[in-house]
C-alpha positions as CSV (number, residue, x, y, z in Angstrom):
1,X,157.0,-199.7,-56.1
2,X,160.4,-200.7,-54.6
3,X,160.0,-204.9,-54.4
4,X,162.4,-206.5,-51.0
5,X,165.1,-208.4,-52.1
6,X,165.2,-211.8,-51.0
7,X,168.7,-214.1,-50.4
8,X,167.8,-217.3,-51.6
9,X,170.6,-219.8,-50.0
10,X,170.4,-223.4,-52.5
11,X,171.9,-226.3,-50.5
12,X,174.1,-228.6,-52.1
13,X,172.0,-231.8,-50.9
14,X,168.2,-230.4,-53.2
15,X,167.2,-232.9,-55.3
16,X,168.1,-232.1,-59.2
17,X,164.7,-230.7,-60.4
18,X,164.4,-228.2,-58.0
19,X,167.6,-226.7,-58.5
20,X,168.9,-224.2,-60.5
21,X,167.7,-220.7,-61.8
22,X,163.9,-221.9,-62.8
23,X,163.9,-223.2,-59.0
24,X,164.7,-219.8,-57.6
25,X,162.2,-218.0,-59.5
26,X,158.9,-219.4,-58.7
27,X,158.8,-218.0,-55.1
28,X,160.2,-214.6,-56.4
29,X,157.3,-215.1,-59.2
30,X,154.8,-215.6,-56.7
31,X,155.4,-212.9,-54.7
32,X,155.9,-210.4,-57.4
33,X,152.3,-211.2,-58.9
34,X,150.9,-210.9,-55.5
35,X,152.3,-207.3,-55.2
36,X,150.7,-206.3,-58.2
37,X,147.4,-207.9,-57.5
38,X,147.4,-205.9,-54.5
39,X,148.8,-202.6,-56.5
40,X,145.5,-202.7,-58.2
41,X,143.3,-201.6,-55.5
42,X,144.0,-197.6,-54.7
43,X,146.4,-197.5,-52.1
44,X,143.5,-195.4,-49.8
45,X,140.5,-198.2,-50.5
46,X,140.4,-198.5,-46.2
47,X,141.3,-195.3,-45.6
48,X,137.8,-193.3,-45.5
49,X,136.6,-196.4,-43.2
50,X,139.8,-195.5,-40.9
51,X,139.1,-191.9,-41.2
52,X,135.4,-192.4,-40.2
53,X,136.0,-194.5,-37.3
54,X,138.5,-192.0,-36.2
55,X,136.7,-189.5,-36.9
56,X,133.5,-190.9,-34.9
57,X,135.4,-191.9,-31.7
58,X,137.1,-188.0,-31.5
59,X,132.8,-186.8,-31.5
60,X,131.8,-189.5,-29.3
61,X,134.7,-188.4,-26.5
62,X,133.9,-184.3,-27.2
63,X,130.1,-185.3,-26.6
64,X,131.4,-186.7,-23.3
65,X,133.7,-184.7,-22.6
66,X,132.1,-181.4,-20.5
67,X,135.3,-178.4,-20.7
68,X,136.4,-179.2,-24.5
69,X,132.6,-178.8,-25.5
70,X,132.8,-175.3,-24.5
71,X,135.2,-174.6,-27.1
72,X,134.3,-174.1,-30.9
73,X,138.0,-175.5,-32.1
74,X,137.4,-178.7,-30.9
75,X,134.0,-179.1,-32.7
76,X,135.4,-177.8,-36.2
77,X,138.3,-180.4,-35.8
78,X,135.9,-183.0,-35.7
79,X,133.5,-182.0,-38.2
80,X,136.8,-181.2,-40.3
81,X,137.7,-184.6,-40.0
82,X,134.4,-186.3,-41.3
83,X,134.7,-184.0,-44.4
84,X,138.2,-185.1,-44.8
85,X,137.1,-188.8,-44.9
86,X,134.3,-187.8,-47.5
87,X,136.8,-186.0,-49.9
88,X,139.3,-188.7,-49.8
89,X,137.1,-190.5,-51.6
90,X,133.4,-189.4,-52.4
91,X,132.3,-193.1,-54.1
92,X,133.5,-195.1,-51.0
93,X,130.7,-196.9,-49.3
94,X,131.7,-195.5,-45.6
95,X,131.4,-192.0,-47.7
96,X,127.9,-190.7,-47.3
97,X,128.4,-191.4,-43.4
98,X,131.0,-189.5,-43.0
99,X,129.4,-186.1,-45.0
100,X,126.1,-187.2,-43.0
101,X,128.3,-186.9,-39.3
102,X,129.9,-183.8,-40.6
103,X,126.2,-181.8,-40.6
104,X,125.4,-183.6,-36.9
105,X,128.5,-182.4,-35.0
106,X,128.0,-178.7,-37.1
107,X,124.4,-179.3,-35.7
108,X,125.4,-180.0,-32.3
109,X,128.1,-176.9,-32.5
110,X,124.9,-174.9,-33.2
111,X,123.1,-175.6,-29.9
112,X,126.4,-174.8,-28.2
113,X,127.2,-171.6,-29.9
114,X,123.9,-170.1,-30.7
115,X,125.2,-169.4,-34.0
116,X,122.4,-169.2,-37.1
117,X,126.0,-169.5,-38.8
118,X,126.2,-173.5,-37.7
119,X,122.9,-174.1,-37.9
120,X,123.4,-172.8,-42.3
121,X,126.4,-174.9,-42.2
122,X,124.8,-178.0,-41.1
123,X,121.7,-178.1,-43.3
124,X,124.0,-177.1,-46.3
125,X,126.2,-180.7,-45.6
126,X,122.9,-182.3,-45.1
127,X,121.9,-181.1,-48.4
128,X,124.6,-182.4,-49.9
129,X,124.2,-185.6,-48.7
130,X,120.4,-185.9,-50.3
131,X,121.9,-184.6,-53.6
132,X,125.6,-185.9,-53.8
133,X,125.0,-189.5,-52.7
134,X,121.4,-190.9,-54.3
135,X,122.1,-194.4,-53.6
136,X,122.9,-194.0,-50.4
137,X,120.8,-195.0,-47.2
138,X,122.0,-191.4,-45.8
139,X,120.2,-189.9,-48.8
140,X,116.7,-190.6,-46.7
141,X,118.1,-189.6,-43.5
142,X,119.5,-186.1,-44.5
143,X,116.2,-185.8,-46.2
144,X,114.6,-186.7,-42.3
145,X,116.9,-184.7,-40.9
146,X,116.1,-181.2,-43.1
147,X,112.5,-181.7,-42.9
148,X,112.9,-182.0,-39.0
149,X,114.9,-178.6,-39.7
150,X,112.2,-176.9,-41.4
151,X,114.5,-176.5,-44.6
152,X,114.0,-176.9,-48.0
153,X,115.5,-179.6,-49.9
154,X,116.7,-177.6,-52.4
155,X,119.1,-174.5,-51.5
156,X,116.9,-170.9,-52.1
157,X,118.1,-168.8,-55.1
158,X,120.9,-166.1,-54.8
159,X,119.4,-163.2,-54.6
160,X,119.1,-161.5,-58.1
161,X,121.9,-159.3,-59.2
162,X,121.0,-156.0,-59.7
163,X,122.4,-153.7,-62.5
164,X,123.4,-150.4,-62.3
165,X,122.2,-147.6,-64.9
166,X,124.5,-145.1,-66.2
167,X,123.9,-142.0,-63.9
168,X,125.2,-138.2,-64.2
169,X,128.4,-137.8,-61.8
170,X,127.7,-136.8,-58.0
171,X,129.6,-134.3,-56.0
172,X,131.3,-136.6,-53.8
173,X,129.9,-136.8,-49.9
174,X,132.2,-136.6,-47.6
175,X,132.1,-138.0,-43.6
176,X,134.2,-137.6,-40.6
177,X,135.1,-141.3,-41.5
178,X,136.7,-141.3,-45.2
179,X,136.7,-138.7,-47.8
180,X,136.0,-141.2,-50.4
181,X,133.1,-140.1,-52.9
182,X,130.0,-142.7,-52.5
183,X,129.4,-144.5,-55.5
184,X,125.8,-143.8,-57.4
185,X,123.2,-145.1,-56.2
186,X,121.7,-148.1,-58.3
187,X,118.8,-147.9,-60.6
188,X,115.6,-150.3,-60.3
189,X,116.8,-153.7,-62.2
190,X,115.6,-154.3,-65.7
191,X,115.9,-157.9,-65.6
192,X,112.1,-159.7,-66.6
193,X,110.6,-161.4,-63.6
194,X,111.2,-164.9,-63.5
195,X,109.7,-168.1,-65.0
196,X,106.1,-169.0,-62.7
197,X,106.1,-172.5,-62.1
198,X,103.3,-174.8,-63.6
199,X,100.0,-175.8,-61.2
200,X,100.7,-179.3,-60.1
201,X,98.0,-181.7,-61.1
202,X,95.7,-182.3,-58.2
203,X,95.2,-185.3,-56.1
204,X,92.5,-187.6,-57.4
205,X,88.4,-186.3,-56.2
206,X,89.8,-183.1,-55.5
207,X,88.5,-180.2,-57.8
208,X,91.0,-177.9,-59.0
209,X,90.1,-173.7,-59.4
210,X,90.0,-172.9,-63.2
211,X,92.5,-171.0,-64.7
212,X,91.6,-167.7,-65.8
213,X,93.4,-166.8,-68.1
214,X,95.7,-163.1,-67.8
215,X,96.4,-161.6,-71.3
216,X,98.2,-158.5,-69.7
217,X,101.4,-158.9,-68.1
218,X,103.6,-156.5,-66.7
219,X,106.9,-154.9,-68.2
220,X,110.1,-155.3,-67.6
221,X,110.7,-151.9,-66.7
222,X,108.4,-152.4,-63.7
223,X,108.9,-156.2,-62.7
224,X,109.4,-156.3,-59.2
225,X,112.1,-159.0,-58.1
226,X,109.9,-161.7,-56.2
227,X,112.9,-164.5,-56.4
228,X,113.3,-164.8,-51.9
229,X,109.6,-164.9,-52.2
230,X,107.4,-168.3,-51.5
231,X,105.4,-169.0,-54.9
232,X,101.8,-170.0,-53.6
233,X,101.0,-171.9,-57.0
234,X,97.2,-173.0,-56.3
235,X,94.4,-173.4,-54.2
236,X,92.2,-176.6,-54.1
237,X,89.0,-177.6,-52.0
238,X,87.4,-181.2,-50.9
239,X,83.9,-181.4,-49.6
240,X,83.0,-184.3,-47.2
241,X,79.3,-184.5,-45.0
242,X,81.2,-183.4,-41.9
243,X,84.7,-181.5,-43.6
244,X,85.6,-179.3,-45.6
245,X,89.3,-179.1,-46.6
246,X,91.1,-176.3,-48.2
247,X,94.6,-177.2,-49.8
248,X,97.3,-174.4,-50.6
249,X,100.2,-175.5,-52.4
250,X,103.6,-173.8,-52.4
251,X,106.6,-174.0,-53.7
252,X,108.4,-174.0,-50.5
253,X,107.1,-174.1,-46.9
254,X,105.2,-170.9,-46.0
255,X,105.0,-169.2,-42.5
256,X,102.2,-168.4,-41.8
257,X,99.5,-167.2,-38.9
258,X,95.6,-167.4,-38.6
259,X,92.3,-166.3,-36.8
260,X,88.6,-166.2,-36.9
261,X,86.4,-163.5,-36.9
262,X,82.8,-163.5,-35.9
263,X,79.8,-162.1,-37.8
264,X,79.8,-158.8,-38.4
265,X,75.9,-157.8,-38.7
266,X,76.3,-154.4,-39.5
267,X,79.2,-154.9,-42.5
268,X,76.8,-158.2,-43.7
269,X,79.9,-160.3,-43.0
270,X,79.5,-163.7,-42.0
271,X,82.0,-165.9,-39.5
272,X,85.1,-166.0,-41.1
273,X,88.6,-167.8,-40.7
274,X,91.6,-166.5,-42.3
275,X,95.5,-167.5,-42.9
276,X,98.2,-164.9,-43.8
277,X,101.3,-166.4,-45.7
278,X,104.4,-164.5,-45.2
279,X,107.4,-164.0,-47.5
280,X,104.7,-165.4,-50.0
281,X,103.6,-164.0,-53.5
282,X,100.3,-165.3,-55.3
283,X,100.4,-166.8,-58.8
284,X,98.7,-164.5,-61.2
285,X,96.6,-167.3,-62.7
286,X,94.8,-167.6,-59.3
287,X,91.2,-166.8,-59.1
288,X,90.3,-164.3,-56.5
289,X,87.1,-165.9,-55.1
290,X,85.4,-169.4,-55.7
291,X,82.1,-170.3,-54.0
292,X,81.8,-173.8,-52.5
293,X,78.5,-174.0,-51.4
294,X,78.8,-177.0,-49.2
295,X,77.6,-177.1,-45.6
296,X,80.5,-175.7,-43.7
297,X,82.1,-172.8,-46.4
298,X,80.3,-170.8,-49.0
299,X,83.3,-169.0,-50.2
300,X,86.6,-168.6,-50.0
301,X,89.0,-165.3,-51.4
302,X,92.5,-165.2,-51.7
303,X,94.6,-162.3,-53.0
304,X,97.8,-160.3,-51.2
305,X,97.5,-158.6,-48.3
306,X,100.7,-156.6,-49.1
307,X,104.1,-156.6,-50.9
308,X,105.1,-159.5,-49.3
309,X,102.0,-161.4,-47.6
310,X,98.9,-163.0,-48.8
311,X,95.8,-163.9,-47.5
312,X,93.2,-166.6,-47.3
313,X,89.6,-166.0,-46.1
314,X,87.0,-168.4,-45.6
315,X,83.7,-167.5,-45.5
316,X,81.4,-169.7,-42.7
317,X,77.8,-170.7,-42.6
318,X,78.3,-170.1,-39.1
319,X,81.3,-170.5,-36.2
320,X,82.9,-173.6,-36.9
321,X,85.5,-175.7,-35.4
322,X,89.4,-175.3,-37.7
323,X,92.6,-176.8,-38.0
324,X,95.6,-175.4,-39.9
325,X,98.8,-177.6,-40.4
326,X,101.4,-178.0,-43.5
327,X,102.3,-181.2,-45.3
328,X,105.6,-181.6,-47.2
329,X,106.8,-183.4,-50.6
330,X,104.9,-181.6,-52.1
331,X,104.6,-178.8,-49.5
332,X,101.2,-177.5,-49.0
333,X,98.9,-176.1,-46.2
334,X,96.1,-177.6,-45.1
335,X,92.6,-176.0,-43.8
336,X,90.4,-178.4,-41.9
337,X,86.9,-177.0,-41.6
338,X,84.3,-179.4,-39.7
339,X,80.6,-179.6,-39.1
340,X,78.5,-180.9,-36.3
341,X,79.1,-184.2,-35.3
342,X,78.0,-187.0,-33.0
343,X,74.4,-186.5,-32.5
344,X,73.5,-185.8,-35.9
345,X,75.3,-189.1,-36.4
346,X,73.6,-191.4,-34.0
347,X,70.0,-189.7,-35.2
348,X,70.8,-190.7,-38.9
349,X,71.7,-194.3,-38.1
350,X,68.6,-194.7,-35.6
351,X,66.7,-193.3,-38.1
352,X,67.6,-196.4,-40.6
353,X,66.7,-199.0,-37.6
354,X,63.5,-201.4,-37.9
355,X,61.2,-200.1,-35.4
356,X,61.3,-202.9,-33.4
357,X,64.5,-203.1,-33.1
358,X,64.5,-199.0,-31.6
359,X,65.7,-199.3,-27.9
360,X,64.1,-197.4,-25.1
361,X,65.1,-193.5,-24.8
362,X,68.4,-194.1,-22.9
363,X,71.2,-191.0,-22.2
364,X,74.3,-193.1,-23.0
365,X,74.0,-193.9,-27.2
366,X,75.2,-197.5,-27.9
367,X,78.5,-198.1,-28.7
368,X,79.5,-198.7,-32.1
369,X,80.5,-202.2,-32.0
370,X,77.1,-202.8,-29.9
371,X,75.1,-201.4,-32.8
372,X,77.0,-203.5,-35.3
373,X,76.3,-206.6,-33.4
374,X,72.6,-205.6,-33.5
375,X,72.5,-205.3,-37.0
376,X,74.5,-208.3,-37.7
377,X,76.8,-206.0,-39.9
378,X,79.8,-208.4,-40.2
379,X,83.5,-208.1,-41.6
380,X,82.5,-208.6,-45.9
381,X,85.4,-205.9,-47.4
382,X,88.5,-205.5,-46.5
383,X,90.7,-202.8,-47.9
384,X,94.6,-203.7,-48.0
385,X,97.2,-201.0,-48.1
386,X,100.6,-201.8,-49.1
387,X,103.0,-198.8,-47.4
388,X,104.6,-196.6,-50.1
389,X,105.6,-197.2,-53.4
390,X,106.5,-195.7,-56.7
391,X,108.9,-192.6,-55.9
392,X,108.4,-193.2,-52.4
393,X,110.5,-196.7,-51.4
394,X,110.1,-196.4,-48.1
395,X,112.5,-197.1,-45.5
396,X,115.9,-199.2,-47.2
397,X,116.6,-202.7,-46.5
398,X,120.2,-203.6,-44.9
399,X,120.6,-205.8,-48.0
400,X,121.6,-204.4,-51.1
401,X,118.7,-203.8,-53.2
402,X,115.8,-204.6,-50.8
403,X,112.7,-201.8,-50.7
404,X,109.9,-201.3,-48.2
405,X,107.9,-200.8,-50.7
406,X,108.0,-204.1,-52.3
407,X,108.1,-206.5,-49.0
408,X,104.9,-204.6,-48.0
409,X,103.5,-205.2,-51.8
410,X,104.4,-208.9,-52.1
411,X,102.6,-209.4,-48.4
412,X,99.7,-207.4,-49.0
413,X,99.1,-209.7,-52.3
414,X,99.4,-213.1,-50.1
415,X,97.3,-211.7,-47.3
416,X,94.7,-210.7,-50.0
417,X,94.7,-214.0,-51.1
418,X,94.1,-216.2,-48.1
419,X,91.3,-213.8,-46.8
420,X,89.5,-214.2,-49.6
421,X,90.0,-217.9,-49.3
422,X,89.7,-218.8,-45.8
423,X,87.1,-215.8,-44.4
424,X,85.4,-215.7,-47.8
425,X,86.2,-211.7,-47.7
426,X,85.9,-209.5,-50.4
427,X,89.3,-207.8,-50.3
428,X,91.2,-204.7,-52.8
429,X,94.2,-203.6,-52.6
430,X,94.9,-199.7,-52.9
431,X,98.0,-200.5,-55.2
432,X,98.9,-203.6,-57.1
433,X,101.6,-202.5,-58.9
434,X,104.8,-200.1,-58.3
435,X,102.9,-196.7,-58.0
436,X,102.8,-194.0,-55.6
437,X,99.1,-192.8,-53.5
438,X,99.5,-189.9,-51.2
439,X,98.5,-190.7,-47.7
440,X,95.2,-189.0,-48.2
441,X,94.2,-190.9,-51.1
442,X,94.6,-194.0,-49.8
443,X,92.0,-193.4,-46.5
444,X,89.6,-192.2,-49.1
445,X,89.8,-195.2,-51.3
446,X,88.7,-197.0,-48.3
447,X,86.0,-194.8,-47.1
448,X,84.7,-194.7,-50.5
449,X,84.8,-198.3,-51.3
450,X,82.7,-198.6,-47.7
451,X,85.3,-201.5,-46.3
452,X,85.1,-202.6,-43.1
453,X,88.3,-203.2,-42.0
454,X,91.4,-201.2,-43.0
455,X,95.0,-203.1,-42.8
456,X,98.1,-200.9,-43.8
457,X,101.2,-203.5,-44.2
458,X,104.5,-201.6,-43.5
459,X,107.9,-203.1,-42.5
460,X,110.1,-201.3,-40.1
461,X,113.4,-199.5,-40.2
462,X,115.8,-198.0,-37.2
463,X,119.0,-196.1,-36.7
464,X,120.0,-199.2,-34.8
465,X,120.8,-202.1,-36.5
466,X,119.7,-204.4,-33.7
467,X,116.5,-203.2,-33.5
468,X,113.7,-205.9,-34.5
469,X,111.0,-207.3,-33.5
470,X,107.0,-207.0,-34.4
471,X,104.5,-204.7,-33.8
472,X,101.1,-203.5,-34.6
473,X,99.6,-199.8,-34.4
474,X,96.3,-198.0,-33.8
475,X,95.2,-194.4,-34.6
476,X,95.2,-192.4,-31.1
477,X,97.5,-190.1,-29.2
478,X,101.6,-191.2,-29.0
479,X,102.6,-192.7,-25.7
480,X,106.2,-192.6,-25.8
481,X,109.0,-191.7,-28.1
482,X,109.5,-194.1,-30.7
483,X,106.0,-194.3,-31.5
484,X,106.2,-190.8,-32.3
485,X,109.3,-191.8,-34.4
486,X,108.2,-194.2,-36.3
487,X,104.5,-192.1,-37.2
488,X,106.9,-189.4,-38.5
489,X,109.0,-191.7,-40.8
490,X,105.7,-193.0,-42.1
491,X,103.9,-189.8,-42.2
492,X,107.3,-188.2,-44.0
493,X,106.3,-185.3,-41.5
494,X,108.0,-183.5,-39.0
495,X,107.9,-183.9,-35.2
496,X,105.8,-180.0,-35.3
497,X,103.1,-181.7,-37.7
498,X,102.7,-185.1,-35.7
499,X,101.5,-182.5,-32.7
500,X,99.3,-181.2,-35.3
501,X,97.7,-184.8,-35.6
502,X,97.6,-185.3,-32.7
503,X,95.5,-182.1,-31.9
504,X,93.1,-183.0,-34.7
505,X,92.9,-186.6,-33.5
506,X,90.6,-184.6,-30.4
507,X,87.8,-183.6,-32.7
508,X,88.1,-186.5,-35.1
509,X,88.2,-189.8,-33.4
510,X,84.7,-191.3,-31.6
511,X,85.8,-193.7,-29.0
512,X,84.1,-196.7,-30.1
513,X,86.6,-196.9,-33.1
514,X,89.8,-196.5,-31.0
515,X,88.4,-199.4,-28.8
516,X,87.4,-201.5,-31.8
517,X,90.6,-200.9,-33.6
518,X,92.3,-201.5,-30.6
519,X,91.4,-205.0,-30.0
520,X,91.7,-205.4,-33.9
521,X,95.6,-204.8,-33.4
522,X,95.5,-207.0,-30.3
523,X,94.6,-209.9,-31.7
524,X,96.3,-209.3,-35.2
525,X,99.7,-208.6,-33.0
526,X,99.2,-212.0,-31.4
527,X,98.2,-213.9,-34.3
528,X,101.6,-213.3,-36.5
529,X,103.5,-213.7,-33.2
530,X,102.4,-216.9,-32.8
531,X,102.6,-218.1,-36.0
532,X,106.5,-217.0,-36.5
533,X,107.4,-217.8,-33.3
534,X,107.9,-221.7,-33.4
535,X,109.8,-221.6,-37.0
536,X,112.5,-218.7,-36.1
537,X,114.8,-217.5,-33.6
538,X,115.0,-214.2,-32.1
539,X,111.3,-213.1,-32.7
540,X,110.5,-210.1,-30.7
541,X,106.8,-209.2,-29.2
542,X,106.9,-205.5,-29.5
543,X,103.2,-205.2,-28.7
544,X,100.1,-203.2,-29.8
545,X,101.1,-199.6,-29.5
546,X,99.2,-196.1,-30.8
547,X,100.5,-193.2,-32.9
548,X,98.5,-191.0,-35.3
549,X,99.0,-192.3,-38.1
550,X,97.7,-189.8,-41.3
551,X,97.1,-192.8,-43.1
552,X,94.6,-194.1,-40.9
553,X,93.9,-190.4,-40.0
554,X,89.6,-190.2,-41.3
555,X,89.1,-194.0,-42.3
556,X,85.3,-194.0,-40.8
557,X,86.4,-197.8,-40.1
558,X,88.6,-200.1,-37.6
559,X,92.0,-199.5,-38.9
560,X,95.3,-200.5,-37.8
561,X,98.8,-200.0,-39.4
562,X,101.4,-203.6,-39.4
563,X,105.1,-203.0,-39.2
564,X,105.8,-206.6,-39.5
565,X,109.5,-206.8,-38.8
566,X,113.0,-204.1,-39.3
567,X,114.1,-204.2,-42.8
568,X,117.2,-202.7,-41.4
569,X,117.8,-205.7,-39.3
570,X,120.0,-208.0,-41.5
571,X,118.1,-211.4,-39.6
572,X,114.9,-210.1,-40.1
573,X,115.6,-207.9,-43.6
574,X,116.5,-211.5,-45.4
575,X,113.6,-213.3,-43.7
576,X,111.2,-210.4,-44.9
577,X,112.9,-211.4,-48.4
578,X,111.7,-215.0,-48.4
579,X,107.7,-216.6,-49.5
580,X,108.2,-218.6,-45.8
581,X,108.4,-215.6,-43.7
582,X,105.9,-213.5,-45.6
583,X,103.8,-216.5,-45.4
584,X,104.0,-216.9,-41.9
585,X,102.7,-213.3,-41.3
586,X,99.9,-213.5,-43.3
587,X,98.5,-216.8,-41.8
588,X,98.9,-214.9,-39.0
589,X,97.0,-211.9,-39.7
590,X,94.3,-213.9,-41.0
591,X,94.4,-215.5,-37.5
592,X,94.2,-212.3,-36.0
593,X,91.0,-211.1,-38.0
594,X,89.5,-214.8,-37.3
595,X,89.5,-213.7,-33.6
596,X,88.3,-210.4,-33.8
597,X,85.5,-211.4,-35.9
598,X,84.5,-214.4,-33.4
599,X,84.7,-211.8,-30.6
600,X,82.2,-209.0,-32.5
601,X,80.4,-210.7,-35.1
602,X,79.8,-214.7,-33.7
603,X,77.0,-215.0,-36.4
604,X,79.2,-214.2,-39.3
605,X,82.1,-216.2,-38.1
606,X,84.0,-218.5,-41.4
C-alpha cells in the first residue's frame, strides 16, 4: 500500500514544544495506524452487499421491463451477477441472498423459456443454498421453495456406471452415415445392488408391520440396478372409531395414482381401493398382506405391480369414502379411510342422556354447543401446544439467535400457568422441553387426553420485514392468500397438499365445531389485543381468520391456532423476547377463554 505524502509547512512563530521532528510525526503517526487498521478488513468486505444490490435492481428493472424479458441473455446476466456476489465471498452475511436470487430469476427464466433445463438449474442453486449456508435464514426458504417445487432436498444419485465385459470382436457395421465400426455392445453390470435403507421408527400409537425376515438374497450376477428408483421402506396403519389410516413411507416423494373397485360377487372380492406408486421399488423386508380387522379395512396387500410400479390394495367391509395425499420431512403417503358418521354420532350421545332430559323427536339434532350447555359439560382441560421444536425451529427471528420454537415454549408455560390459577383449569402441555412431535401426534395427544379446548401458540414470520401485527386462526377452508401462506409454512406442506386439506376438511369437520372454535378465536383475538394495546406502539388487529391447519386437522374439540406477533419483525421479534410482552399475551388469552366460557358455559364460569 502506497501511503500520500504530506508537506508539513512549520511556522517560525509555534511555540517550542511543538516544534521540531517529534512534532511532525504524530499526525503522520496517526494516519499511518489508521491505514493499517483499515488494511485489516479484506479490501471486498462491502463488496457482495454492492454486488447484491446491483445485482437486485438489474432483476427488478428486467421484471418490468416487457421486450428485454423476451430475451434469455438478459436473464443469465442477472442470475450471473447474483452468483458473482456469492463467490466473491461465500461467508458474507449478504451471501446466501444472493445464491437464493440467483435460483429465482433461473426460476422466472423457466416460465419464460419453457425450458426443463432452467427449471434443473434453479432447484440445483436452491439446493445449494439449504446445504451450503446452514445458518442462514435462506436455508428455510430454499427448503420452502423446493418443496413448493416438488424436489427432493437431496440431489438423486448418478445413474450407476455400467461396466463393459470383454466380448469377441464384431465385424464392424457400416451406415450411409460413417464407416466407423460400432463398439460392443455392453454386458449386464456386475456391480451388487445397493445398500436398503433402515425402516424408520414409527410415530408413537401407530403399529408398525413385522419384519419377516428374507434369508435368500439375490446374486450379483442378476442384481438389477434400482438406484433412479423411489425406495418404499414401510407400510404402517392407525385405527380410530370412524378412520382408518394407512401410512407409506418413501424415501423420496412418489407419483402416484388410485381408484376403487366395487365388489366383485362372482371373483369373492370385496370393495377395494388401490394406489399404484410409480418409479417405486418395494423393500424386500415388507410383508405382503396384513389383516386389520377394524371396522372400515380388513386387509390390506402390497407387492409390485411391475418392474417399475407397486401397488397398494385395501380391502373394504363395504364402499367407503377415501382420501389420498403425501406429507414431506419425512415423505410418506397417506390413506384416509372413513366410516359412517353423524347419525351414528348423535344416537350414541342421546343414548348416554337421562331420560328426562331426552327432547321431543325433532328433524334438526341440537347443536353441539346446545348439548354441552344441557349437560353442563364446562371448559376442565385444556391442552397447550407450543409450535415446533427440536429439529424443527420454526420460522427465524430477525435477531440473531431468536427461534420460534422457544417464544412459543416460554408462552405456552406462562399461559399454562395462569389458567390453572385464575380459571382453576387442568391444563398439559404437549411439549415441555426442546423436542420435536409431528403434527399428527400432537392432535392425538389431545384427543386422547379428552381436553376440551385445544390452543396451538405460534409466532409469525413474513418475507416482509414490516409485516406485524396479531392474529388468531380456526380450522376451515382458506379465504384468501396469505392464510393459505401461512397454513403452508406451518403445515411444512406444499400449496398441492393444503388443497388436499382442504378437500378432506368437507368430510371431516361438523359445523357446530367450526362455529364454536370460531367464537373461541374471536374472543381470544380480542382479549390479547386489548391487553397489548395500551402498553405498546404499533400493535396491529389482524383479526380472526381460517386456514386448515393439520395440526388442528381431527381434534374432536374447539381448537384454534395463535400466531401472536412476526418474529421477523425486528419491533415485534425483541418484544416477543421479553417476560412483559409474553406476559401481556397470556393475560390476554386467559381473557379470551374467560369470555368464551361466560358465553357457553355461565354455570361453570371462575
Amino acid at each position: 500500500m502506497v501511503l500520500p505524502t504530506y508537506r508539513i509547512r512549520v511556522h517560525r512563530n509555534i511555540s517550542p514544544p511543538c516544534r521540531g521532528k517529534k512534532a511532525m510525526r504524530i499526525p503522520v503517526l496517526c494516519i499511518l495506524i489508521a491505514c493499517l487498521f483499515f488494511s485489516c478488513f479484506p479490501a471486498w468486505a462491502g463488496s457482495v452487499r454492492d454486488l447484491y444490490l446491483r445485482a437486485d435492481r438489474d432483476f427488478q428493472e428486467l421484471q418490468k421491463n416487457t421486450e428485454r424479458r423476451k430475451f434469455r441473455a438478459n436473464w443469465e446476466k442477472v442470475a450471473d451477477a447474483f452468483e458473482s456476489a456469492y463467490m466473491q465471498d461465500p461467508q458474507n452475511a449478504w451471501a446466501p441472498a444472493s445464491l437464493y436470487r440467483a435460483g429465482e430469476v433461473y426460476l422466472g427464466l423457466s416460465h419464460f423459456s419453457g425450458r426443463s433445463s432452467d427449471k434443473e438449474k434453479a432447484i440445483e442453486l436452491f439446493r445449494r443454498v439449504f446445504h451450503e449456508c446452514p445458518k442462514s435464514r435462506y436455508k428455510f426458504r430454499a427448503e420452502g421453495m423446493l418443496r413448493e417445487l416438488g424436489a427432493p432436498l437431496q440431489a438423486p444419485p448418478p445413474p450407476r456406471p455400467v461396466i463393459q465385459a470383454e466380448s469377441k470382436p464384431q465385424p464392424p457395421l457400416k451406415t450411409a452415415r460413417s464407416t466407423r465400426p460400432d463398439e460392443a455392445p455392453p454386458a449386464e453390470s456386475s456391480l451388487p445392488a445397493p445398500p436398503i435403507p433402515a425402516l424408520p421408527v414409527p410415530d408413537a400409537g401407530i403399529q408398525i408391520m413385522p419384519v419377516i425376515e428374507k434369508t435368500k438374497t439375490p446374486s450379483p450376477q442378476n442384481a438389477e440396478d434400482i438406484s433412479h428408483l423411489g425406495m418404499i421402506q414401510g407400510v404402517r396403519y392407525q385405527t380410530h372409531a370412524n378412520r382408518t389410516r394407512i401410512v407409506v413411507d418413501s424415501d423420496r416423494e412418489l407419483a402416484y395414482t388410485f381408484n376403487d373397485l366395487n365388489r366383485d360377487r362372482e371373483r369373492g372380492l370385496p370393495p377395494r381401493v388401490y394406489v399404484d406408486f410409480k418409479q417405486s421399488t418395494l423393500k424386500e423386508d415388507i410383508p405382503p398382506s396384513t389383516q386389520i380387522n377394524d371396522p372400515q379395512v380388513k386387509a390390506f396387500r402390497i407387492a409390485r405391480n411391475t418392474k417399475e410400479k407397486v401397488r397398494l390394495v385395501m380391502d373394504l367391509d363395504q364402499t367407503r369414502d377415501f382420501k389420498v395425499f403425501q406429507l414431506f420431512d419425512p415423505y410418506r403417503t397417506v390413506i384416509d379411510i372413513w366410516g359412517e358418521t353423524g347419525s351414528t354420532e348423535r344416537t350414541a350421545l342421546a343414548a348416554s342422556l337421562p331420560p328426562a332430559a331426552l327432547p321431543p323427536v325433532a328433524t334438526t339434532p341440537p347443536s353441539a354447543s346446545a348439548i354441552r350447555r344441557q349437560l353442563a359439560l364446562g371448559v376442565h382441560r385444556i391442552v397447550i401446544d407450543p409450535g415446533h421444536g427440536g429439529k424443527d425451529p420454526g420460522a427465524i427471528g430477525y435477531q440473531r439467535g431468536v427461534l420460534e420454537k422457544d417464544i412459543n415454549l416460554q408462552i405456552s408455560k406462562i399461559l399454562a400457568d395462569k389458567l390453572r390459577k385464575e380459571l382453576n383449569c387442568e391444563v398439559i402441555l404437549t411439549r415441555d422441553s426442546d423436542v420435536y412431535l409431528s403434527l399428527e401426534e400432537r392432535t392425538r395427544f389431545a384427543n386422547q387426553h379428552k381436553a376440551d379446548l385445544f390452543l396451538s401458540i405460534h409466532t409469525n414470520a413474513a418475507m416482509n420485514r414490516n409485516a406485524h401485527g396479531i392474529e388468531t386462526y380456526f380450522l376451515n377452508l382458506a379465504t384468501d392468500e396469505e392464510s393459505i401462506a401461512v397454513a403452508a409454512r406451518e403445515n411444512a406442506t406444499s400449496t398441492k397438499n393444503i388443497s388436499d386439506l382442504q378437500t378432506i376438511l368437507n368430510d371431516l369437520m361438523q359445523n357446530a365445531k367450526i362455529n364454536e372454535s370460531s367464537r373461541l378465536a374471536s374472543y381470544v383475538q380480542r382479549g390479547m389485543v386489548d391487553s397489548v394495546k395500551p402498553h405498546y406502539s404499533n400493535i396491529r388487529d389482524n383479526g380472526v381468520k381460517q386456514a386448515p391447519f393439520y395440526v388442528l386437522l381431527g381434534a374432536q374439540m374447539p381448537s384454534i391456532l395463535i400466531e401472536a406477533g412476526f418474529i421477523t419483525n425486528p419491533r415485534e421479534c425483541q418484544r416477543l423476547t421479553t417476560p412483559q410482552y409474553q406476559n401481556r399475551i397470556a393475560d390476554g388469552i386467559v381473557e379470551g377463554i374467560r369470555r368464551y366460557i361466560q358465553e357457553h358455559f355461565p354455570q361453570n364460569t371462575p
